[in-house]
ZADREN-456580 format. One record per residue (C-alpha): residue number from 0; residue in three letters; y, x, z. Coordinates in pm, whole numbers, plus 50000, padded with zeros to 5 digits. Each point is the difference from the previous one (the first is absolute). Layout:
N
num; residuo; yy; xx; zz
NUM; ALA; Y; X; Z
...
! end
This chain:
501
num; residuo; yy; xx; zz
0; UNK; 47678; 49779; 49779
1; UNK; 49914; 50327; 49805
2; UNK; 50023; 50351; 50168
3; UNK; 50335; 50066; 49999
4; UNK; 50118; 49635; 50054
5; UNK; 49784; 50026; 50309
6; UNK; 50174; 50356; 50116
7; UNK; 50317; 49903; 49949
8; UNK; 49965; 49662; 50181
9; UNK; 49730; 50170; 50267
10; UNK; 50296; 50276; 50093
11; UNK; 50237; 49726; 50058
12; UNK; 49776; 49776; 50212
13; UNK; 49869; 50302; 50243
14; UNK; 50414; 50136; 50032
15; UNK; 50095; 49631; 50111
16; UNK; 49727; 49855; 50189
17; UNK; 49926; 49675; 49688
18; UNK; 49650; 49893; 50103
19; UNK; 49953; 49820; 49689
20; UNK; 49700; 50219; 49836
21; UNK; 50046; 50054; 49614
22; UNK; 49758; 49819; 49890
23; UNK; 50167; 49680; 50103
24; UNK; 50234; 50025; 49721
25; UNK; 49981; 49861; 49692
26; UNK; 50118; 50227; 49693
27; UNK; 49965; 49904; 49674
28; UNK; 49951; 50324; 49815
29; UNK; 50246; 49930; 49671
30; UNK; 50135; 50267; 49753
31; UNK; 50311; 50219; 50081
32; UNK; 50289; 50066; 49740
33; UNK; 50089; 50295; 50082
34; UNK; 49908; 50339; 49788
35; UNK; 50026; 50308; 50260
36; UNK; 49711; 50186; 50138
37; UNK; 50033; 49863; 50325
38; UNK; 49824; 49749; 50239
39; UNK; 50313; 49791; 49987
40; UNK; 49857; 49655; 49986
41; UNK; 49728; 50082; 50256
42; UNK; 50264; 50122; 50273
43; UNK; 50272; 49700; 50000
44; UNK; 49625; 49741; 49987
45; UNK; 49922; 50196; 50356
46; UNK; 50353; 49985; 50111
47; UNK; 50044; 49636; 49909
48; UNK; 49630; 49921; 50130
49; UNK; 50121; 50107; 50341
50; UNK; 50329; 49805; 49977
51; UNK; 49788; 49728; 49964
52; UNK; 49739; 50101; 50279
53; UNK; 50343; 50016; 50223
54; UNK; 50115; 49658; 49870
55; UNK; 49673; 49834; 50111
56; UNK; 49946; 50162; 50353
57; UNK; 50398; 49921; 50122
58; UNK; 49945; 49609; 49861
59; UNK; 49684; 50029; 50201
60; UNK; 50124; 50145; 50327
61; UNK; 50299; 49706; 49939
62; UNK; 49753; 49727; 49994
63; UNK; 49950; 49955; 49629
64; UNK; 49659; 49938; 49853
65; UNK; 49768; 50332; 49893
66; UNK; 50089; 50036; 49654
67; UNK; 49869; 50207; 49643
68; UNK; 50197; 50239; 49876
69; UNK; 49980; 50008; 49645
70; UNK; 50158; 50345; 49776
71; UNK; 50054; 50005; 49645
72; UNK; 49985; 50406; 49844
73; UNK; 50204; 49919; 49661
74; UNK; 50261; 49782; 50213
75; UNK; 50014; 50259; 50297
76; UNK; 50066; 50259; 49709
77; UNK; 50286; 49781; 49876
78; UNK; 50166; 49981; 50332
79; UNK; 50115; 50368; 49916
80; UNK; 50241; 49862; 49713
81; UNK; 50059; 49696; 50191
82; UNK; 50382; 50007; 49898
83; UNK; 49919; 50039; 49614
84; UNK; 49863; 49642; 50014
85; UNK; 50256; 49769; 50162
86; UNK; 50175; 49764; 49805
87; UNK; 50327; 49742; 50019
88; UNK; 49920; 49715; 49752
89; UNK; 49795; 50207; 49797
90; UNK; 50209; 50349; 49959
91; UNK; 49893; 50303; 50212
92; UNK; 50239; 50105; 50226
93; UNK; 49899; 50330; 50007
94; UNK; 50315; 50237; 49920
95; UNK; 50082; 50300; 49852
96; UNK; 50265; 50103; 50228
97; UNK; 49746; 50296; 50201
98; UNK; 49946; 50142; 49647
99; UNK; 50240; 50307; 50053
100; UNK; 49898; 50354; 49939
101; UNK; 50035; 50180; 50304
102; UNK; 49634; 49785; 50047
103; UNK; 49823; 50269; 49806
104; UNK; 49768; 50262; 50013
105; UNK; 50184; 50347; 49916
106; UNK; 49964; 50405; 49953
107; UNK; 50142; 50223; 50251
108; UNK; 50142; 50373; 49911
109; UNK; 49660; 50154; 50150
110; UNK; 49760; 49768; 49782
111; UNK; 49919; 49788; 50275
112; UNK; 50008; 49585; 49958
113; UNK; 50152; 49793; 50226
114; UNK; 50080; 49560; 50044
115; UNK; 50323; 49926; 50070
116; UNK; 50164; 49618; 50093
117; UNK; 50307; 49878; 49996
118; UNK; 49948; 49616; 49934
119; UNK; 50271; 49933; 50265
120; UNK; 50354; 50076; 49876
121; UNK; 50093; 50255; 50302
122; UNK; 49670; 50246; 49917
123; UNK; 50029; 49963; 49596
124; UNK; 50374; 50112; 50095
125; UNK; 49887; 50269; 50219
126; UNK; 49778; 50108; 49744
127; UNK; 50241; 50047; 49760
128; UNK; 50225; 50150; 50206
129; UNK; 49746; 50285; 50136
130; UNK; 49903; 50108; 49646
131; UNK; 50367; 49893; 49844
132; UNK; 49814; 49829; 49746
133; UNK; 50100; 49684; 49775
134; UNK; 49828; 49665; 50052
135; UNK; 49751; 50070; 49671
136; UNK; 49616; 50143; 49999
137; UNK; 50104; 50318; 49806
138; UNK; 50296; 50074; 50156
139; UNK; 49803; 50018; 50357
140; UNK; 49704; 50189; 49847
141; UNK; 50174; 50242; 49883
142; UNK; 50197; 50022; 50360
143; UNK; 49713; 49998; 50202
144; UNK; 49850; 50263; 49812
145; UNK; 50217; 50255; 50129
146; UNK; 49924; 50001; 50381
147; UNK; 49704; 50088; 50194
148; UNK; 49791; 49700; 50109
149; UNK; 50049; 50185; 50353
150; UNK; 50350; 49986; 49999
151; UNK; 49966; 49629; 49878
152; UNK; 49805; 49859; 50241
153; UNK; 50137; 50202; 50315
154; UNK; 50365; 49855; 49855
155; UNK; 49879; 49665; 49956
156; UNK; 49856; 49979; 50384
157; UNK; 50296; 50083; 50129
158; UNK; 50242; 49738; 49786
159; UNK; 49730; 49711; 50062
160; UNK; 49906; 50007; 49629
161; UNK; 49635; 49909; 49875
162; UNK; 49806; 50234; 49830
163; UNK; 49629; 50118; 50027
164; UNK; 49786; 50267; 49812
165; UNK; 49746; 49953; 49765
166; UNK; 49652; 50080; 50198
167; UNK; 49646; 50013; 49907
168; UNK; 49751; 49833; 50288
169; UNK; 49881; 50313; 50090
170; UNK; 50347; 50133; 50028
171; UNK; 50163; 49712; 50255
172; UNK; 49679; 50061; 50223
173; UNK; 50088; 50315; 50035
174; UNK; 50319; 49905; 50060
175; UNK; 50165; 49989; 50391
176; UNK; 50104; 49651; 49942
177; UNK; 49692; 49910; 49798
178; UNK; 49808; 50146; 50254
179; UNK; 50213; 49797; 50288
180; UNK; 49937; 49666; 49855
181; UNK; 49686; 50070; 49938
182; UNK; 49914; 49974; 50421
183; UNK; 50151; 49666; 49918
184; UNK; 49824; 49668; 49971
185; UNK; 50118; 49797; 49735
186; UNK; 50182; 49787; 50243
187; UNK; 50119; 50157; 50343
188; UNK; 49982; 49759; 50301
189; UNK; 50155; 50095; 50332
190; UNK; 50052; 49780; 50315
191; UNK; 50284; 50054; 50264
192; UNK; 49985; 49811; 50310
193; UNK; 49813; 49676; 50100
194; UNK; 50223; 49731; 50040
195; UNK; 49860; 49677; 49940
196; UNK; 50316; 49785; 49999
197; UNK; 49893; 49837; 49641
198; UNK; 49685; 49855; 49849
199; UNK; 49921; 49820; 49716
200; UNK; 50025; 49636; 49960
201; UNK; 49696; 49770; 49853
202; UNK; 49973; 50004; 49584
203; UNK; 50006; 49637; 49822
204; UNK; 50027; 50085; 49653
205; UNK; 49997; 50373; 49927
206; UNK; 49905; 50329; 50150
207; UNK; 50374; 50126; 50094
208; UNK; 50212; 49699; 50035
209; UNK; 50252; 49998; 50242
210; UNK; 49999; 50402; 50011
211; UNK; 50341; 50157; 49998
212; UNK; 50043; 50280; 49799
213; UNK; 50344; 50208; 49932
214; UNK; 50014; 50139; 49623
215; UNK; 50225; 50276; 49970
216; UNK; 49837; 50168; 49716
217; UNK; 50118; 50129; 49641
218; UNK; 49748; 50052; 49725
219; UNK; 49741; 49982; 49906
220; UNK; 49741; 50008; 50295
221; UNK; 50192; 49873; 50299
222; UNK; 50130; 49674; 49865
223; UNK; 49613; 49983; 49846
224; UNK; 49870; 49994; 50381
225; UNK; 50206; 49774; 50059
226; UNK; 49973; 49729; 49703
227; UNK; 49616; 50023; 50060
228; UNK; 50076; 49912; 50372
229; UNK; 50176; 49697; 49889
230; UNK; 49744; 49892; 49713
231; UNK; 49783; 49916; 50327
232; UNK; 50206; 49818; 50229
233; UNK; 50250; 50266; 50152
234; UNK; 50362; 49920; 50085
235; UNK; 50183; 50295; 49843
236; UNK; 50360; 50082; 50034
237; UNK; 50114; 50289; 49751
238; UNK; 50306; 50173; 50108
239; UNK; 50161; 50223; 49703
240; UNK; 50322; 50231; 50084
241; UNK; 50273; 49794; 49766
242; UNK; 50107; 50388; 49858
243; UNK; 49694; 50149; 49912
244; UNK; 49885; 49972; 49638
245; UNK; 49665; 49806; 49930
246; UNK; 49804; 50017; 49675
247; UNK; 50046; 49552; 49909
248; UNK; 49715; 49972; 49795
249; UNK; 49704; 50139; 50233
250; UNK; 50211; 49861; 50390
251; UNK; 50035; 49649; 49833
252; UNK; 49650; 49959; 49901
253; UNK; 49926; 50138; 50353
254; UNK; 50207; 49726; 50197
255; UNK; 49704; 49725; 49946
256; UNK; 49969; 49827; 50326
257; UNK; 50299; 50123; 50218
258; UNK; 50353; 49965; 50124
259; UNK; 50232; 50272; 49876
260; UNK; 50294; 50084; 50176
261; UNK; 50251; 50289; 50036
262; UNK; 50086; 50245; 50274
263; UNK; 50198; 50319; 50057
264; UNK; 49811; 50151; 50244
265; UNK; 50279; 50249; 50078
266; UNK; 50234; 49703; 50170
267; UNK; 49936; 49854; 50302
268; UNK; 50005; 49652; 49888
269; UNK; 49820; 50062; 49770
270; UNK; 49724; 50195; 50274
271; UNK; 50069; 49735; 50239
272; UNK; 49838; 49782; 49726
273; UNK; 49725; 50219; 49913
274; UNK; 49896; 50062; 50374
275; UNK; 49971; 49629; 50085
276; UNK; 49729; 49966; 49701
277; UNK; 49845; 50254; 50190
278; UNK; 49940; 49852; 50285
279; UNK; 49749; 49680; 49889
280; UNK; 49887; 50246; 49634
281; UNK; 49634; 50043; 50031
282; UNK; 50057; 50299; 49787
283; UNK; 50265; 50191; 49787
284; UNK; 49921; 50189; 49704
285; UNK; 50230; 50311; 49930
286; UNK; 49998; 50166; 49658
287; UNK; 50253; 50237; 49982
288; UNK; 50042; 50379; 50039
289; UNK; 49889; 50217; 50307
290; UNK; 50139; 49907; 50314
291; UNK; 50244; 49766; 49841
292; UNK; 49901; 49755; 50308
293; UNK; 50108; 50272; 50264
294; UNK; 50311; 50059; 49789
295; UNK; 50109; 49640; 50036
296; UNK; 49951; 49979; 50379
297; UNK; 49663; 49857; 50021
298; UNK; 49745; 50276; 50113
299; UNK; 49679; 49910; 50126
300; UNK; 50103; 49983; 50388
301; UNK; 50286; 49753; 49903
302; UNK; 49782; 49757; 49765
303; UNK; 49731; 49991; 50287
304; UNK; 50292; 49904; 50280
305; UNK; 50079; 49732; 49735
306; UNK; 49679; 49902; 49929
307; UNK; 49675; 50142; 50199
308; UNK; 49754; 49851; 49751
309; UNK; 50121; 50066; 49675
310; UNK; 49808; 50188; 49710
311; UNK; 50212; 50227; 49797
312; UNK; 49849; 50078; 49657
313; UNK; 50231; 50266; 49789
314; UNK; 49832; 50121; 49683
315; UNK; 50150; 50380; 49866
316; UNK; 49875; 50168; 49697
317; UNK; 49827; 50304; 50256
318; UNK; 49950; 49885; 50319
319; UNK; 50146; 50103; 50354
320; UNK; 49841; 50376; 49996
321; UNK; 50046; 50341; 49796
322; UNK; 50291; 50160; 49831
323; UNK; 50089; 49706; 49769
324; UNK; 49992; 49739; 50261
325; UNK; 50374; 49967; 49983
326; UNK; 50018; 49976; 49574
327; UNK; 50067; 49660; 49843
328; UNK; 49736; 49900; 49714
329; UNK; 49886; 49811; 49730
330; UNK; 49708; 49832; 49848
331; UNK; 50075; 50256; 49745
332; UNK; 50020; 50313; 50186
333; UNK; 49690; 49904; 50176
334; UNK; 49815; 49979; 49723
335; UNK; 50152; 50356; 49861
336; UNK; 49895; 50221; 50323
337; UNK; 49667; 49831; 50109
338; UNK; 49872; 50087; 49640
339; UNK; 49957; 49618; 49877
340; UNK; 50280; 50079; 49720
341; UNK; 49762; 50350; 49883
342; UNK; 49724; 49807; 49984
343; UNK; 50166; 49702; 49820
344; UNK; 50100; 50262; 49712
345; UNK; 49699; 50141; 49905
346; UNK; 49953; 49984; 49660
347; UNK; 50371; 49896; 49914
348; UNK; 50284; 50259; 49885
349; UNK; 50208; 49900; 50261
350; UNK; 50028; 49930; 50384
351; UNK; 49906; 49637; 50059
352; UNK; 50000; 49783; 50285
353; UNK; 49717; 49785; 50083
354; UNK; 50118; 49621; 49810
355; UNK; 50077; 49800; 50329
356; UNK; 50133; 50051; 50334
357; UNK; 49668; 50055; 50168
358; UNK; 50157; 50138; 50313
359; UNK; 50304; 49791; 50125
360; UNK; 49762; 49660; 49906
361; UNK; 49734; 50120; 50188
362; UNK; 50185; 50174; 50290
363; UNK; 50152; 49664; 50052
364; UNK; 49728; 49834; 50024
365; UNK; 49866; 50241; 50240
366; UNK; 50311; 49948; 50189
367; UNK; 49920; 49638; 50001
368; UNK; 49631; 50040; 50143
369; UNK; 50137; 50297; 50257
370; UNK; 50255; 49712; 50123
371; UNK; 49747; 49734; 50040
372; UNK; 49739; 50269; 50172
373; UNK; 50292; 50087; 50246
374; UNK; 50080; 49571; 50071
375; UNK; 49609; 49965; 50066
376; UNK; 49982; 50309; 50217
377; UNK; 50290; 49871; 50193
378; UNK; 49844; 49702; 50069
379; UNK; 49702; 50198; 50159
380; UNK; 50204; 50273; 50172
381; UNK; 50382; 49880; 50022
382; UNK; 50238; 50301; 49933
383; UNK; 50261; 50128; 49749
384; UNK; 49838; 50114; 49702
385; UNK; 50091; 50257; 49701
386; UNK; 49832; 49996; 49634
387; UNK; 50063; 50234; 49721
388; UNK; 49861; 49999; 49644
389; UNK; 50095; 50295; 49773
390; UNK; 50036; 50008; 49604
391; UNK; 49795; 50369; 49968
392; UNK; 49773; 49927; 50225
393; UNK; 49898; 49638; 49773
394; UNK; 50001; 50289; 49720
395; UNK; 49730; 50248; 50234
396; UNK; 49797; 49688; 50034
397; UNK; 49997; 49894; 49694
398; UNK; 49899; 50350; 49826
399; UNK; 49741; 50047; 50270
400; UNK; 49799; 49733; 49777
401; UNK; 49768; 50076; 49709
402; UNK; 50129; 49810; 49679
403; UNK; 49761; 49873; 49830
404; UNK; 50026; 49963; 49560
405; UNK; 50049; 49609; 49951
406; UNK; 50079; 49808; 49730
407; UNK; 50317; 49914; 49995
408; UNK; 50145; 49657; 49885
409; UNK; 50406; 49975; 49955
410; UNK; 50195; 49761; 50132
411; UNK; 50019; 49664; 49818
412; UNK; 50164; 49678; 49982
413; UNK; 49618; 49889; 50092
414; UNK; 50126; 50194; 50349
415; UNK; 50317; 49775; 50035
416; UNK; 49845; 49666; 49953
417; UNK; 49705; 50130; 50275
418; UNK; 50236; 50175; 50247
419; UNK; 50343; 49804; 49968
420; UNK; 50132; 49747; 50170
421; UNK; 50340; 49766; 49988
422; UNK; 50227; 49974; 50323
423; UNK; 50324; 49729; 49970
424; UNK; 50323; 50127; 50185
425; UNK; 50281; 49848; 50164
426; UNK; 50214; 49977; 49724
427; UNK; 49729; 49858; 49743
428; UNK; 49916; 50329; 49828
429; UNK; 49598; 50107; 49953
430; UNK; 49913; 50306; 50118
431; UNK; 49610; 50204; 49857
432; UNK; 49879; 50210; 50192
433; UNK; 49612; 50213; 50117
434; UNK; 49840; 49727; 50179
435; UNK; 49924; 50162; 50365
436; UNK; 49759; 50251; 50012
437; UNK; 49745; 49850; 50324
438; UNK; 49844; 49730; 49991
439; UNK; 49920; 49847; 50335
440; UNK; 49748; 49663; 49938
441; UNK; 50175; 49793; 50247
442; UNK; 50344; 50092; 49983
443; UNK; 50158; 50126; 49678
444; UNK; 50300; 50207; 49994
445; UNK; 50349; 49878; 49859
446; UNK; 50381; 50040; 50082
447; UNK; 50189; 49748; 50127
448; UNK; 50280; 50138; 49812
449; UNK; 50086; 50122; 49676
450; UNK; 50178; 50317; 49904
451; UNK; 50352; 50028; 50127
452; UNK; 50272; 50266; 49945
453; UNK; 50136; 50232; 50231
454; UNK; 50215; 49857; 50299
455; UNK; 49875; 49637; 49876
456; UNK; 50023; 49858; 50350
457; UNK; 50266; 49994; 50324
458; UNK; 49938; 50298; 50226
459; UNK; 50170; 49818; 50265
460; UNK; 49776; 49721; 49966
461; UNK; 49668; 50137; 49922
462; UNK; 49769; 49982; 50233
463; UNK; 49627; 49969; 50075
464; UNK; 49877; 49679; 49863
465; UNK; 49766; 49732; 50264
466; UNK; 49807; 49958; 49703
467; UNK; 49978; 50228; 49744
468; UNK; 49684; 49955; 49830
469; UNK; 50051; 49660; 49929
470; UNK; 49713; 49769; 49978
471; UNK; 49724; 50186; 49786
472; UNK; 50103; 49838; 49686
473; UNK; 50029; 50239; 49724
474; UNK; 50313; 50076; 49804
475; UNK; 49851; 50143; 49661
476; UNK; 49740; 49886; 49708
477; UNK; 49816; 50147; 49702
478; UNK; 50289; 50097; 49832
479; UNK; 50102; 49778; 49679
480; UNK; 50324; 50249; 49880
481; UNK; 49681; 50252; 49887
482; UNK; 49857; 49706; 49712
483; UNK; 50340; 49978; 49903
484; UNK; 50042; 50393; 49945
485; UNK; 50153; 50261; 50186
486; UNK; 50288; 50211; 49891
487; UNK; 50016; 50367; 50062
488; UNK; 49606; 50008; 50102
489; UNK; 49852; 50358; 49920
490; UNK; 49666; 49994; 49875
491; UNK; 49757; 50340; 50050
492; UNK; 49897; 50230; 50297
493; UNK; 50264; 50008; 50256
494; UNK; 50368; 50086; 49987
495; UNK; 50088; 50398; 49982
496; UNK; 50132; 49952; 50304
497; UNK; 50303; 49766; 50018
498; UNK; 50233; 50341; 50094
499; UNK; 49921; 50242; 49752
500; UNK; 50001; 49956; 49681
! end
């Protein structure tokens, strides 16, 4: 590993107890694609390092064989446009429907630059609303331009819209809530009780087979937690609210290797269901707003009487402490107040965001290793366990690095024939995808399971499965839809972020 490699993955290992020392891991130090002035491809190698490190001790402690760990830099890097390359026979499935232009940087009355996000129908509606704007750029410059940014985002708080200033570094340190998450680790663990009811169960084929894990997640980071989980061996169970809007494109390449139902939390059969997953889940990963969980009947004291020794991992965009604690975020908006988006424009006449979503991949994977560092403490301590990973603080970490001037190669169709691969569904059709980013010498990663679409399978009948890693025999190749040519690839440095155009 280089220096900041080595910090990143160093931080993560001391915060979760991963014995495995750095040098163990093997990273192959390839080019990144992306242009900003920022230690981008350094910080998701750490991150993904110690998801690997993670992935190696919990197959251990289960019985499996010591195994290498193996990174790649470029294909780490790629994992932050993982949706821009997946494929159905061929054509990217990547949409255009999050395109709208409340996602936009804008002018406020007082001169001050702001983010603002409304990829969900309900928030680009509020939006519009608050600044009685029509649905075009111009229209909501101009609009915006005649309020304080003040005003704007003390208004926006209070309606449950998503906004966030633009901030130099220096300027969200200073901050209160940059200087509350900075007290933060990059991944908070916290034990409650020490019930030892439930331990694991002996590994066969990969690291976490036969681990139940409860998905209820929107994008981008929480359902990426939770598709890594399944990539190595983990029985997922995603659980989507039937009339909440999801963004198709980046959920459906997200549903690799798991059983997707739907649930109204807010009815009691619909509960009844829910709480009875509960009971045998190893863990349940919650990705919506600020005490959404309470809201819906399940605080902490009643999830423990349910289930003593389950880990809770929620991820937020600012964490569980200072004034914006309660605020809903963004990848976008995280970038815009931690400074990542100043720092990204330099040089360029306009505000730019940096060309992937650096912080809801790599929060997710975080979330991922913070899960697994929770199942492994369990095992050692029993007890109910909580984990939080936080969008701005993934942006603190990764500006605390020095970035280094690289040469920088663009993306090719040399990168799809090296990093693809080809996965056969159900129904006959070929899905291309980012082969997974670990690679464990003795048991590679794959989904049982293709993609699937939203409420694809019987909540009355899902269930946990006895065996839900299968046998070990991989469900992918080298992908062959790449020699034949790809349709809708984008050669060159990275997207300009798949929100804002």
């Amino acid at each position: 590993m280089n220096t900041n490699q080595h910090k990143v993955y160093q931080h993560i290992a001391d915060t979760l107890n991963l014995s495995t020392p750095a040098s163990d891991i093997n990273v192959v130090q390839t080019p990144t694609y992306l242009k900003e002035d920022l230690a981008t491809a350094d910080y998701i190698t750490g991150v993904i390092a110690a998801f690997g490190a993670s992935l190696e001790e919990i197959g251990e402690l289960r019985g499996l064989p010591k195994q290498s760990v193996t990174v790649d830099r470029r294909h780490a890097t790629m994992s932050l446009n993982d949706p821009a390359y997946h494929y159905l026979n061929g054509t990217l499935i990547l949409g255009g429907e999050i395109e709208v232009p409340v996602n936009s940087i804008q002018q406020s009355k007082d001169g001050q630059w702001m983010c603002m996000n409304g990829a969900y129908p309900h928030l680009r509606d509020g939006i519009l609303n608050y600044f009685d704007s029509a649905n075009n750029y111009q229209s909501l410059s101009d609009q915006v331009a005649k309020v304080d940014i003040a005003k704007i985002e003390a208004d926006f708080e209070e309606q449950g819209l998503c906004m966030a200033p633009l901030y130099t570094p220096e300027q969200w340190l200073a901050h209160p809530q940059g200087q509350a998450m900075a007290k933060h680790p990059l991944v908070l663990v916290d034990q409650q009780g020490d019930a030892k009811s439930k331990k694991l169960t002996q590994a066969k084929h990969r690291p976490l087979e036969g681990l139940k894990i409860i998905d209820v997640t929107h994008v981008v980071a929480g359902p990426w937690s939770t598709r890594q989980l399944a990539e190595y061996g983990a029985d997922v169970i995603s659980v989507r609210n039937p009339e909440f809007p999801f963004l198709y494109p980046v959920i459906f390449e997200q549903s690799y290797g798991k059983k997707q139902i739907q649930l109204d939390l807010k009815q009691q059969q619909h509960k009844e269901k829910f709480t009875e997953l509960l009971k045998d889940a190893d863990a349940l990963v919650w990705g919506y707003g600020p005490n959404s969980l309470e809201r819906l009947g399940f605080d902490q004291k009643t999830l423990m009487e349910i289930n003593p020794n389950l880990v809770v991992t929620q991820i937020s965009a600012y964490g569980p402490t200072g004034p914006w604690s309660k605020r809903k975020g963004w990848e976008q908006l995280a970038q815009t107040c931690t400074g990542m988006t100043h720092i990204a424009s330099q040089g360029r006449d306009q505000y730019h965001l940096v060309g992937a979503l650096v912080l809801d991949f790599s929060t997710g994977f975080l979330a991922a290793i913070g899960t697994i560092s929770a199942l492994i403490q369990r095992e050692k301590k029993g007890g109910f366990w909580n984990v939080e990973t936080m969008l701005a603080r993934s942006a603190m970490e990764l500006l605390s690095l020095d970035a280094q001037k690289e040469e920088v190669v663009p993306i090719s169709m040399a990168d799809m024939r090296e990093y693809l691969i080809d996965q056969t569904s159900e129904s006959g059709s070929v899905f291309t995808r980012i082969t997974p980013y670990v690679q464990l010498s003795e048991t590679p990663a794959y989904c049982q399971t293709g993609p699937s679409v939203m409420g694809a399978h019987d909540p009355v009948k899902t269930t946990w499965s006895d065996e839900p890693a299968g046998n070990g025999a991989i469900t992918h190749r080298p992908s062959e839809v790449v020699n034949r040519g790809l349709f809708g690839f984008i050669p060159g440095y990275g997207h300009e972020d798949i929100m804002l155009r």
